[in-house]
C-alpha positions as CSV (number, residue, x, y, z in Angstrom):
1,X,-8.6,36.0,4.8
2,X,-9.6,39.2,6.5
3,X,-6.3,40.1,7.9
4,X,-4.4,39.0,4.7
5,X,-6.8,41.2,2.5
6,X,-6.1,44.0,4.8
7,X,-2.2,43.4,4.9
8,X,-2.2,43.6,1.2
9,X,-3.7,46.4,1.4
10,X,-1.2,48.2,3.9
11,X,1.4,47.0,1.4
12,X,0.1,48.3,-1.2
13,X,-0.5,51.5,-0.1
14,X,3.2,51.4,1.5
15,X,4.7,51.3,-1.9
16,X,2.9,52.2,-5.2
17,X,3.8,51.7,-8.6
18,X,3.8,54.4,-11.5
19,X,2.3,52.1,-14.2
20,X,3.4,54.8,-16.7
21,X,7.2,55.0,-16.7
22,X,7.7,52.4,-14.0
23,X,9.7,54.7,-11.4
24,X,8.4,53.9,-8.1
25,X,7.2,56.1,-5.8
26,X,7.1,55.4,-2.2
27,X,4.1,56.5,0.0
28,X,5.6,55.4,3.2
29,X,8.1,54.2,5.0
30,X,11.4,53.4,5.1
31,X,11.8,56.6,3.0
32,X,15.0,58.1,0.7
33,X,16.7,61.4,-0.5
34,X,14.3,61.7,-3.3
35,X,10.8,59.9,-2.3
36,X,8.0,61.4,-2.6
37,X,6.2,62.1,0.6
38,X,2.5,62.2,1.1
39,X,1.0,61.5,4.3
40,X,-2.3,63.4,3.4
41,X,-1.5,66.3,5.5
42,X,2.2,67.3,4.8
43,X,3.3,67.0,1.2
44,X,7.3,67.5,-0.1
45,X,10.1,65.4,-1.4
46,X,12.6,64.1,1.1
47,X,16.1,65.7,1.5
48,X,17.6,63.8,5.0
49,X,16.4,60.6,6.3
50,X,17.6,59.2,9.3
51,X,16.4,56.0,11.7
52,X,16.5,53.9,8.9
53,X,14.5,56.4,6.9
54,X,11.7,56.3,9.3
55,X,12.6,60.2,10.3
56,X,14.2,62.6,8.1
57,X,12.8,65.9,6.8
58,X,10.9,67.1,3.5
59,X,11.0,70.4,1.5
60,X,7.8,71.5,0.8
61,X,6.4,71.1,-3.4
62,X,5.7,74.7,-3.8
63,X,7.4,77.8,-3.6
64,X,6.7,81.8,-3.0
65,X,8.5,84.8,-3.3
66,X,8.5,86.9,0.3
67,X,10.4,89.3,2.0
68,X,12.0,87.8,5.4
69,X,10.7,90.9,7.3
70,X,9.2,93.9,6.7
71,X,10.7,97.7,6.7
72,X,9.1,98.2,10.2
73,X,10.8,95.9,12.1
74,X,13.5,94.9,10.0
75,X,16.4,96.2,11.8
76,X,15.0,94.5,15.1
77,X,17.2,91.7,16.7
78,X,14.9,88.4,16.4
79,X,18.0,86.3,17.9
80,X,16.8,83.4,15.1
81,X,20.4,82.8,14.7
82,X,20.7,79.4,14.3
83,X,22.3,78.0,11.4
84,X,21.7,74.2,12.1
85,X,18.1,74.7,13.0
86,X,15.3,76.3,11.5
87,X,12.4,75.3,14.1
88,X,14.4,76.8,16.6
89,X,14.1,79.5,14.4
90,X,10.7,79.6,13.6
91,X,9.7,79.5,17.7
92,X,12.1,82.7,18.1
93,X,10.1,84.2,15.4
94,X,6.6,83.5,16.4
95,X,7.2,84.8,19.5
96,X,7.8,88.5,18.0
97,X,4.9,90.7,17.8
98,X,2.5,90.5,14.5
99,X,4.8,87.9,13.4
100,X,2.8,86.7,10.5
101,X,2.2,90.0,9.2
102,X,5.9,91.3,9.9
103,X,8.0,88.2,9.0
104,X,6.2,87.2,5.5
105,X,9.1,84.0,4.5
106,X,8.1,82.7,8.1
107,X,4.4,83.0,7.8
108,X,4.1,82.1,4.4
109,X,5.7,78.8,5.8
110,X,3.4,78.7,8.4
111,X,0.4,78.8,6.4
112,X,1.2,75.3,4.7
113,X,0.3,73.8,8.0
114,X,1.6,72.5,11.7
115,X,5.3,71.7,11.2
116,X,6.4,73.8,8.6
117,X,9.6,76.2,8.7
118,X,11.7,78.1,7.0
119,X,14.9,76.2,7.0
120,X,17.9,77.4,8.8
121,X,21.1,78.1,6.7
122,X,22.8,74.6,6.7
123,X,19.6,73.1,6.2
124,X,19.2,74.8,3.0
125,X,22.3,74.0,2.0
126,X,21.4,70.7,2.4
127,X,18.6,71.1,-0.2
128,X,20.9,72.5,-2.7
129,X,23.3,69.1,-2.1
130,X,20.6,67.0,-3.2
131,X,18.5,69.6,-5.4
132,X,19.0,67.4,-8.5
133,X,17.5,64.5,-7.0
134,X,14.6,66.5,-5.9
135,X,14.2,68.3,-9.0
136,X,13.8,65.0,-10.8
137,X,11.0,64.3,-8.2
138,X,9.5,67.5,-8.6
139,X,9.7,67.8,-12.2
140,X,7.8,64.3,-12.4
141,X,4.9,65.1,-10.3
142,X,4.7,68.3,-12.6
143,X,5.9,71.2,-9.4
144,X,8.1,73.8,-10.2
145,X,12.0,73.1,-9.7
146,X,14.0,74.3,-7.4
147,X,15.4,77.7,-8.8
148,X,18.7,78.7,-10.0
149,X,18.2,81.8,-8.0
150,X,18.7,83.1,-4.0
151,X,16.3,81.4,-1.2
152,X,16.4,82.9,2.1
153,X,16.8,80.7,5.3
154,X,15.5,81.4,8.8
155,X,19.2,82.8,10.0
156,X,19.4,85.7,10.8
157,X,22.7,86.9,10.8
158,X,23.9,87.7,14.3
159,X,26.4,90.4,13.7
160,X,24.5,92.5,11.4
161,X,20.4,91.7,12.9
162,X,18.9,93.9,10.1
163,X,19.8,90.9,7.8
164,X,19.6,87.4,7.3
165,X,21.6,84.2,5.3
166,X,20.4,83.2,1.9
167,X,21.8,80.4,-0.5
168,X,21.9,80.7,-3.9
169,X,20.9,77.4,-5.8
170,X,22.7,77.9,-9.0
171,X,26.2,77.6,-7.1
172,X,25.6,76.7,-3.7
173,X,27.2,80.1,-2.4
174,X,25.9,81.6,0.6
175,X,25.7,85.6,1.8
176,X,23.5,87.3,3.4
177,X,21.3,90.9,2.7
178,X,18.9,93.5,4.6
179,X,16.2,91.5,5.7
180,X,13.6,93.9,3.8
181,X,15.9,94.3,1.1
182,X,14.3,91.8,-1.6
183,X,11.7,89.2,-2.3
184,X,14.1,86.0,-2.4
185,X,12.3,82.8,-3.1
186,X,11.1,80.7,-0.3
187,X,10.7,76.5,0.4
188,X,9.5,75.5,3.6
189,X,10.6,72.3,5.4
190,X,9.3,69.8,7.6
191,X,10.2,66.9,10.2
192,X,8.3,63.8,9.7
């Protein structure tokens, strides 16, 4: 009886039920492009799932408005030129001196815990592929939407090193601008 109380109760917590409009939201695994995801340290909505949607990656719930580096060191060569690969990224940045207090988009990333990143240019055009399905999500769990506006990614563009990618969520377009140039609007990601 023990073990089938306690199996219900792993069920139950896999899947949950919103009682109020009857969508359901899942709480663990197999995930989709869309689920919630809380695993009671990393929170987001999913936006890639692979393994059977036992792996994929989330996009953080919140949002903030940072420079990707600051007038000091802007124009310095941080070789975070992935496009495919934000963590990569995110090493290559945290290995620069005063990177939290130089790189604001990367450390305001940071600060949402172990994992997070800015996401590299094709990641965040991922995100803007499925940013309906993820607006839905975030809109019912009552976080802001994903923008109509410019979101910077970790690539830095490797030409031009004073400036880095950005995608614009109202179209999908992507260009890139001085790195201290302007605030853009930042969403972190995360592997799970």
């Amino acid at each position: 009886m023990k073990r089938i109380l306690s199996f219900l109760l792993v069920a139950f917590m896999a899947i949950g039920v919103n009682a109020g409009n009857g969508n359901r939201t899942v709480t663990g695994a197999p995930y989709k492009v869309g689920d919630y995801y809380n695993d009671g340290i990393k929170e987001g909505i999913v936006f890639v799932v692979y393994d059977g949607g036992y792996h994929g990656k989330i996009v953080s719930v919140d949002e903030s408005y940072e420079l990707w580096a600051v007038s000091d060191v802007y124009k310095n060569a941080t070789h975070a030129t992935s496009k495919g690969d934000g963590m990569d990224n995110m090493r290559k940045i945290m290995k620069q001196p005063n990177w939290k207090k130089n790189y604001p988009a990367f450390a305001w990333c940071a600060s949402l815990g172990e994992g997070w990143y800015l996401p590299a240019l094709d990641e965040l055009k991922l995100i803007y592929h499925k940013k309906s399905v993820i607006n839905r999500r975030l809109d019912e769990r009552e976080y802001y939407e994903i923008g109509e506006y410019g979101y910077w990614s970790s690539t830095e563009v490797e030409e031009e090193p004073d400036c880095a990618w950005y995608v614009n969520m109202n179209d999908g377009d992507s260009n890139y601008n001085s790195k201290n140039y302007i605030e853009f609007s930042v969403r972190a990601v995360s592997a799970f």
